[in-house]
Steps between C-alpha positions, in 0.01 A plus 500: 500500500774281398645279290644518126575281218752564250675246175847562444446299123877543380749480769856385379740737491538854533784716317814611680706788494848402315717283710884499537623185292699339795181451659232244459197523218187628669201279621200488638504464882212444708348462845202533683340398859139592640489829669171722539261246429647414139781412328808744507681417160830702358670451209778682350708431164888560603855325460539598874275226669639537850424850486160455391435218768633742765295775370214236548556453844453845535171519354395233702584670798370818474162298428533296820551832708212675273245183581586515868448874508142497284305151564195436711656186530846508693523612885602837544495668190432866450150426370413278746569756779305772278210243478528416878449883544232632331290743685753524795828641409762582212778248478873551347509330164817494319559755213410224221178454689488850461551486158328252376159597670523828333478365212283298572280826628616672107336171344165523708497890404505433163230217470289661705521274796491167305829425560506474899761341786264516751296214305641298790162545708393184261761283614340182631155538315594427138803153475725535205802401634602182613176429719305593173155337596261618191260636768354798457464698833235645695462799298327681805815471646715635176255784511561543873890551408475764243532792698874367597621547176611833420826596352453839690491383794859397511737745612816539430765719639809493284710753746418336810550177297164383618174304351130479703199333412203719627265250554473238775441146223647707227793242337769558240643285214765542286388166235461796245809702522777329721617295214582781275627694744762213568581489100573807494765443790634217269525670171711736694714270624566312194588824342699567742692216516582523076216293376348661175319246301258294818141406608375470833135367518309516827169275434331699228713791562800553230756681421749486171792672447732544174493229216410141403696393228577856408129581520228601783334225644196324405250519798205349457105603673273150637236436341223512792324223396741304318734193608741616731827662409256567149586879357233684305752773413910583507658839548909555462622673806829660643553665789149449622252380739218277404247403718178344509184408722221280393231347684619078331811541797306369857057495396271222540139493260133525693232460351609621170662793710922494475621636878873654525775590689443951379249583739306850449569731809186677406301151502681230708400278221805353197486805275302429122553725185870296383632184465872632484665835533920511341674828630830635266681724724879674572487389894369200671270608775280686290477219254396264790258764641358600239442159343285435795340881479384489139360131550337681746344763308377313194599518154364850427630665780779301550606568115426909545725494811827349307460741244489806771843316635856612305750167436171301588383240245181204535334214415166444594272160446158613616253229631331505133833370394579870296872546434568868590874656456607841582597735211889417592474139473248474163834455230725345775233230615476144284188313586587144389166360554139676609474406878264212579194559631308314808377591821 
C-alpha cells in the first residue's frame, strides 16, 4: 500500500498578491531534494525570493524530523520502536505519531479495513522497492501472515501519549499516510510564513494553492497505460490536494498477470479491480489515504464511498479501463484523450 503518481502538466507561474513597487517583480522560485522515498518539490510565485527560500528550508525540515519520526527505515524512530514492540508493551510515540495513526485508524474505518498500517506483516515477501526482484513469494507464507494485519489491533492511547501493537509479528507502515501527513505540516508553514500562491508535491502527492497566471492550476491525471508523464484528463485546482495511486508506479508482468506495489490486506496478493485511483480533497492525509483505500476497494465501492465523503472528490480507472468521476468532478474534469488500454 504505497506509492502515487501525479502530472503537474502546466507549471510556470502562479499569481501573486499585489506587491509594493520598490520591490522586485515576482517569479517563480523553486527547490526540491529527496525526502520520504520521493521527490520533495516547492514552488512559490513571489518578489520576496529569500523569504520563500527560507520558508523552504523550513519545509524541508519539518520533513527530515517527520521521516525520522515515521520510517521503517531510520534507527530509532517512533515506528520502529512500536514495530519492535508488538505483543509486549506500549511505547511513547510523539503526539504526531499520535496523530497521524488516528487517521490512519479514521481511513481504515471508513474502507472497511482496506486501507490498513499494519500491512507491514508483508514486508520482506513481496520487493517493490529498491531490491524489487519480480518474484512472486511463497504464497503459503503470505497466507501464513494474514492474521498480523489488523488495523484493530493497534492501540493507541492519545492521553497517555502511547501506541501498542497487540500482536507478537504484527508490523506498521506509514507508505500510505506519512506523506500527507507531512504536507499538511508544510502547507501550514508556507502559510504561515506569507506564501499565498505555492505547490508542494510529495511523489504523487500535491498540493496547489492560489493562482497561475491569474487562474487555478492545470493538474493533470496519468494515463495508466500510456507513455510516462502522458495525461488522459486535466482538472483546474486551487487550494487543493490531488493525489493519485495506480498500479504503472513499482509492478512487474507474469504470465500475462501485472504484480504491484497495493497489496490487498484481505489477500496478501497486489490488489485487481483498478488501474488508477485520483483523490480531490481539502487536506492531505486523507487524500493520500484514501487514494490507497478506494484503489483498494474497487471502482464500485470505491466510487460509492467518495460520494458518502463531504469535500471528497475521485477518479477512478477500473482494470476494464472505465473512466469513472464522482458527481463533483463530472463538469470540472477535461478528459483530453480516452486512457490507453493494455494489460
Amino acid at each position: 500500500m504505497l506509492r502515487r503518481a501525479v502530472i503537474l502538466t502546466a507549471l510556470a507561474a502562479a499569481a501573486c498578491t499585489a506587491t509594493p513597487a520598490s520591490e522586485s517583480a515576482p517569479r517563480l522560485v523553486e527547490r526540491s531534494r529527496p525526502s520520504m522515498g520521493a521527490t520533495l518539490r516547492l514552488a512559490a510565485w513571489t518578489a520576496d525570493e529569500a523569504g520563500a527560500e527560507a520558508s523552504f528550508g523550513e519545509v524541508f525540515r519539518e520533513f527530515e524530523r517527520l521521516e525520522n519520526m515515521m520510517s521503517v527505515w531510520r534507527e530509532g524512530s517512533d515506528l520502529l520502536r512500536l514495530n519492535r514492540a508488538a505483543g509486549d508493551h506500549p511505547v511513547p510515540v510523539a503526539p504526531e505519531m499520535i496523530e497521524v495513526l488516528t487517521q490512519a485508524r479514521q481511513i481504515s474505518d471508513w474502507t472497511g479495513g482496506k486501507f490498513d498500517v499494519t500491512f507491514g506483516a508483508l514486508s520482506g515477501l513481496w520487493k517493490f522497492d529498491q531490491d524489487q526482484d519480480n518474484v512472486v513469494p511463497d504464497m503459503t507464507e503470505v497466507r501464513r501472515r494474514l492474521p498480523l494485519i489488523d488495523y484493530r489491533a493497534l492501540e493507541i492511547d492519545a492521553r497517555a501519549g502511547t501506541a501498542f501493537l497487540a500482536r507478537k509479528g504484527m508490523s506498521a507502515h506509514l507508505g500510505g499516510v506519512g506523506k500527507g501527513y507531512a504536507m499538511d505540516r508544510g502547507i501550514a508553514i508556507l502559510r504561515s510564513r506569507g506564501l499565498r500562491n505555492f505547490l508542494i508535491q510529495a511523489g504523487g502527492d500535491m498540493y496547489v494553492a492560489g493562482l497561475k497566471d491569474h487562474k487555478p492550476w492545470r493538474l493533470g491525471i496519468q494515463d495508466p497505460r500510456g507513455p510516462a508523464d502522458h495525461p488522459f484528463a486535466e482538472l483546474d485546482l486551487s487550494d487543493g490536494t490531488f493525489s493519485t495511486s495506480g498500479d504503472y508506479e513499482r509492478f512487474f508482468i507474469r504470465n500475462g498477470r501485472r504484480y504491484h506495489h497495493i497489496l490487498d490486506p484481505a489477500t496478501g496478493e497486489p490488489s485487481r479491480g483498478c488501474r488508477s485511483v485520483t483523490i480531490v480533497a481539502n487536506r492531505a492525509v486523507l487524500a493520500d489515504g484514501l487514494s490507497t483505500g478506494v484503489f483498494l476497494l474497487g471502482p464500485e465501492a470505491g466510487m460509492a464511498l467518495i460520494e458518502r465523503l463531504p469535500d471528497v472528490e475521485g477518479v477512478i480507472v477500473s482494470d476494464r479501463n472505465e473512466v469513472l468521476i464522482s458527481s463533483g468532478l463530472k463538469s470540472r474534469l477535461r478528459i483530453v484523450a480516452p486512457p490507453t488500454d493494455g494489460p
